[in-house]
C-alpha positions in Angstrom: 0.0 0.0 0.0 1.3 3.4 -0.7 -0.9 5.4 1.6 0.4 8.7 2.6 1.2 8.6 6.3 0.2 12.5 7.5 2.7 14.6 8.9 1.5 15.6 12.2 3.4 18.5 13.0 2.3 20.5 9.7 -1.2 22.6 10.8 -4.0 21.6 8.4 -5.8 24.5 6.8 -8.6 24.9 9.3 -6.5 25.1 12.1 -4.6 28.0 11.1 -8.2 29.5 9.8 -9.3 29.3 13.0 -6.2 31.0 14.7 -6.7 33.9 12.0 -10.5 34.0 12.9 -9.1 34.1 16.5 -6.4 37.2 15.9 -9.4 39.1 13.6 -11.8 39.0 16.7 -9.2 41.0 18.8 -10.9 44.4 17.9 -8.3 46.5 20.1 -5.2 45.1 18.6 -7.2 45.1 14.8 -8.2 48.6 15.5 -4.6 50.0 16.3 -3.0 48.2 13.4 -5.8 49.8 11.2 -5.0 53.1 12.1 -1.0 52.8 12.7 -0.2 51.0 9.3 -3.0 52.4 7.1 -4.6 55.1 8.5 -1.8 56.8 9.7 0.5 57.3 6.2 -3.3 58.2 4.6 -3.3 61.1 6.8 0.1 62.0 6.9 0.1 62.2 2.8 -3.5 63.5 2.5 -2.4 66.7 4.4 0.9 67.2 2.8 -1.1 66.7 -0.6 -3.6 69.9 0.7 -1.1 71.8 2.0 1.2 72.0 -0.8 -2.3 72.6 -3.2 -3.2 75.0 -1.3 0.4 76.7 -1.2 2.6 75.5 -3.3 5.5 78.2 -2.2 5.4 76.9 1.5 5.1 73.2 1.4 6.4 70.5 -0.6 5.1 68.2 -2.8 4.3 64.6 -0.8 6.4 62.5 -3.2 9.7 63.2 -2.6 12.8 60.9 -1.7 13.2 62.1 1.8 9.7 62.1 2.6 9.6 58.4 1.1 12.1 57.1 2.9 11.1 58.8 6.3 7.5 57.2 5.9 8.8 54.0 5.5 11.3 53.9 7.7 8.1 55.1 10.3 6.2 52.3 8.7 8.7 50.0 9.8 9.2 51.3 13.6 4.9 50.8 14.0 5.3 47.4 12.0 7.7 46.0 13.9 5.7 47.3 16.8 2.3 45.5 16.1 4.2 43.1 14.7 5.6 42.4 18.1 1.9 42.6 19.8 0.0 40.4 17.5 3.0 37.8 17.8 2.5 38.2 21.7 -1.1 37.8 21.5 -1.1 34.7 18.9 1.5 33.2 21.6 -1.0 33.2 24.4 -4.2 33.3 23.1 -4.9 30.0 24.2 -4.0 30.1 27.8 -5.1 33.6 28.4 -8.8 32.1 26.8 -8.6 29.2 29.4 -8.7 26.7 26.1 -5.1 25.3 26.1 -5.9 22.2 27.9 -9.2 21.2 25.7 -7.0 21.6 22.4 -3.8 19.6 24.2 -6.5 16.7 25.2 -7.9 16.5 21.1 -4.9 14.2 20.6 -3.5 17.2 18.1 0.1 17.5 17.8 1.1 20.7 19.9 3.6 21.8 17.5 1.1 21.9 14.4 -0.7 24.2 17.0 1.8 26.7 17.7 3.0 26.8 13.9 -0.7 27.4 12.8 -0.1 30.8 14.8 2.6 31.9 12.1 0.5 31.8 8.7 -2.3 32.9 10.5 -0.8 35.8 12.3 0.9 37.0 8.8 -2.1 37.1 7.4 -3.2 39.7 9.1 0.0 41.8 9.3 1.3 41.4 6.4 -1.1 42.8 3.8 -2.0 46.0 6.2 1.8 46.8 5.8 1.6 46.2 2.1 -1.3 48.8 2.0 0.4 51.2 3.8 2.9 51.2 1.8 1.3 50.8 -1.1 -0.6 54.2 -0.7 3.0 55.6 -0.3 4.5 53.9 -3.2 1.4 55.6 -5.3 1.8 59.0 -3.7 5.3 59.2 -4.5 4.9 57.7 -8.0 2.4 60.3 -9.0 3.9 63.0 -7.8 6.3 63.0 -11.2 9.2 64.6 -8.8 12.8 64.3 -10.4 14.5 61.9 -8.3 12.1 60.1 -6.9 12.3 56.6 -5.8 12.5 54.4 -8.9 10.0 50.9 -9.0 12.8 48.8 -8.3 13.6 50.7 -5.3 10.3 51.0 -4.0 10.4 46.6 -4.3 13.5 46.6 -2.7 12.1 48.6 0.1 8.8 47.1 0.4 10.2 43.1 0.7 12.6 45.0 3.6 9.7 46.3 5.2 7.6 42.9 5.2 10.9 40.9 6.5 10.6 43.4 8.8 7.9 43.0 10.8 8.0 39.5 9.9 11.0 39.1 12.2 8.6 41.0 14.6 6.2 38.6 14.4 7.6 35.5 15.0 10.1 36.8 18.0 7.0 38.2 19.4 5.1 35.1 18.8 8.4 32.6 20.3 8.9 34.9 23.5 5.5 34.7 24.3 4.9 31.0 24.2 8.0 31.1 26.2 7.3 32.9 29.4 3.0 32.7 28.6 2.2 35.9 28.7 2.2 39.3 26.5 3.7 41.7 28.4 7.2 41.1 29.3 7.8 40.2 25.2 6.0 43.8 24.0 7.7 45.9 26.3 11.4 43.8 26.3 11.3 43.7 22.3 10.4 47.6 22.8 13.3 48.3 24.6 15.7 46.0 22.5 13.9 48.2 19.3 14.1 51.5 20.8 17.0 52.0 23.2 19.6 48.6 23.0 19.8 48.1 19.5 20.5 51.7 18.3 23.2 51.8 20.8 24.7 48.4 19.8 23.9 49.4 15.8 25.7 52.8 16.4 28.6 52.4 18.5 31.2 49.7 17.6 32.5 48.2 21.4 35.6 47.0 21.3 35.9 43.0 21.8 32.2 42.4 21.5 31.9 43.3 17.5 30.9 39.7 17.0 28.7 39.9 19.5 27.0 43.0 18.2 26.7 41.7 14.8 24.6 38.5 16.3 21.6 40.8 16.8 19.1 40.9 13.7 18.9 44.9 14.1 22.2 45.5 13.0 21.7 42.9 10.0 18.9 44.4 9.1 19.9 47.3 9.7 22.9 46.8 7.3 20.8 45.0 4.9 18.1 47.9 4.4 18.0 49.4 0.4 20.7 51.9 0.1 17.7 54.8 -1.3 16.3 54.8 2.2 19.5 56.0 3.9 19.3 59.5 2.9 15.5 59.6 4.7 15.9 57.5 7.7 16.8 58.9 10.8 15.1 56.1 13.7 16.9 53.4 14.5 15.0 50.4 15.3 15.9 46.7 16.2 14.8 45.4 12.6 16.0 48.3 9.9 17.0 51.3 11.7 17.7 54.4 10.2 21.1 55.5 12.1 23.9 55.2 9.7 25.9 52.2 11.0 29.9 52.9 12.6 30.7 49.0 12.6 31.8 47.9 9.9 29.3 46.1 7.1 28.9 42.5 7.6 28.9 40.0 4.2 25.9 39.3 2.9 26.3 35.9 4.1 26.2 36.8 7.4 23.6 38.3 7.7 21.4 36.5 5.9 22.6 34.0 8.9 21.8 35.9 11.2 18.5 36.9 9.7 17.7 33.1 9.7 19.2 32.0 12.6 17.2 34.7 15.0 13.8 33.0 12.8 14.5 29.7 13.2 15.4 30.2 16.8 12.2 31.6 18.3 10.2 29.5 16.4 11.9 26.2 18.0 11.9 28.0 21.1 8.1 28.6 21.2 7.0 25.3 19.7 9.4 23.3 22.2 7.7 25.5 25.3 4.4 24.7 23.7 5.5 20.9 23.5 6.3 21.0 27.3 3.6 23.0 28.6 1.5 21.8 30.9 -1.7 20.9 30.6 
């Protein structure tokens, strides 16, 4: 007989439906994605676009390389933010909803229900990204400015940005399952975004440049389209702006390093959920 024997570890279809039904119904966290990844470059644009109608002489155009850049380098900050909060929140769903224990005693393998998490939690972040920054990519393309961003630029950066808050997603989502709660990951991935990676991404310390290079910020960071340079001035701990003093890593390595920090949290979260008590 050459019956397929099912891989029990791979999520079938409906369970990671469900866990995207699940993430949907959270109307705070859909709410504030809404409104940081879409509404807020809409509004941001709209007004430059009436302001420089209404006086040209005064206000710019809203297309223009540095405002480009600046937006999405913005765009990545809030990604990787909500990024961060809906992978905390796919993470602990189940315990926080009291259900863990009825899905452990279905006889389903626990690591097909933490991976679920990861299609289903992309699906909601990663096309409200790509709208974003699609309405910015349109902006700046009809603006007809000289110098503006060219297509292939605008891919370059767009890919960047969903890697970006990809990476945000599935360290939210790992630390989470780790210690069970959301929390600790949103406000300790914060900090690493905010304060310790623009320090580590800026400063080159002597005898801990290896070190340094291990966290994904500086890959990133190093890795980010050479057009958005000129616009970004935040540093964040997946692309920041800040004009790296250590030097440039092989594209090798960080492409390593990219990996490795993916492929880590996601064996860390599904070997917590595999352990977790009932």
């Amino acid at each position: 007989m050459n019956a397929r024997v099912p891989v029990e570890w791979i999520p079938p279809w409906g369970l990671v439906a469900t866990k995207h039904l699940e993430l949907r119904r959270r109307r705070g966290l859909m709410l504030a994605a809404v409104l940081l990844l879409v509404a807020l470059p809409v509004v941001v644009l709209g007004v430059r676009l009436v302001l420089h109608g209404a006086d040209p002489s005064s206000y710019g155009p809203a297309g223009t390389p540095s405002l480009f850049a600046f937006l999405t380098d913005v765009l990545a900050e809030l990604g990787f933010i909500m990024a961060v909060a809906i992978g905390a929140s796919a993470g602990t769903t189940d315990l926080t909803d009291g259900v863990f224990r009825h899905l452990v005693i279905t006889g389903r393998s626990r690591v097909a229900l933490y991976l679920a998490r990861v299609p289903a939690g992309l699906a909601v972040l990663v096309p409200l990204v790509a709208l974003g920054f699609i309405v910015l990519c349109l902006v700046t393309g009809l603006a007809g400015i000289s110098g503006e961003p060219a297509v292939n630029t605008m891919v370059k950066a767009g890919l960047w940005l969903e890697l970006d808050v990809m990476i945000g997603f599935v360290v939210g989502l790992g630390f989470a399952a780790l210690v069970g709660q959301r929390t600790l990951p949103v406000v300790a991935l914060i900090a690493l975004q905010i304060i310790i990676t623009p320090i580590l991404a800026g400063h080159a310390i002597p005898y801990l440049l290896n070190a340094q290079r291990l966290v994904v910020g500086v890959a990133m960071d190093q890795l980010r389209p050479t057009a958005l340079a000129a616009g970004g001035n935040a540093p964040h701990v997946v692309g920041g702006g800040g004009s790296l003093q250590i030097p440039p890593m092989p594209t090798w390595a960080m492409i390593t390093v990219i990996v490795g920090w993916i492929v880590a949290w996601t064996v860390i979260g599904a070997s917590r959920m595999a352990t977790r008590d009932a």
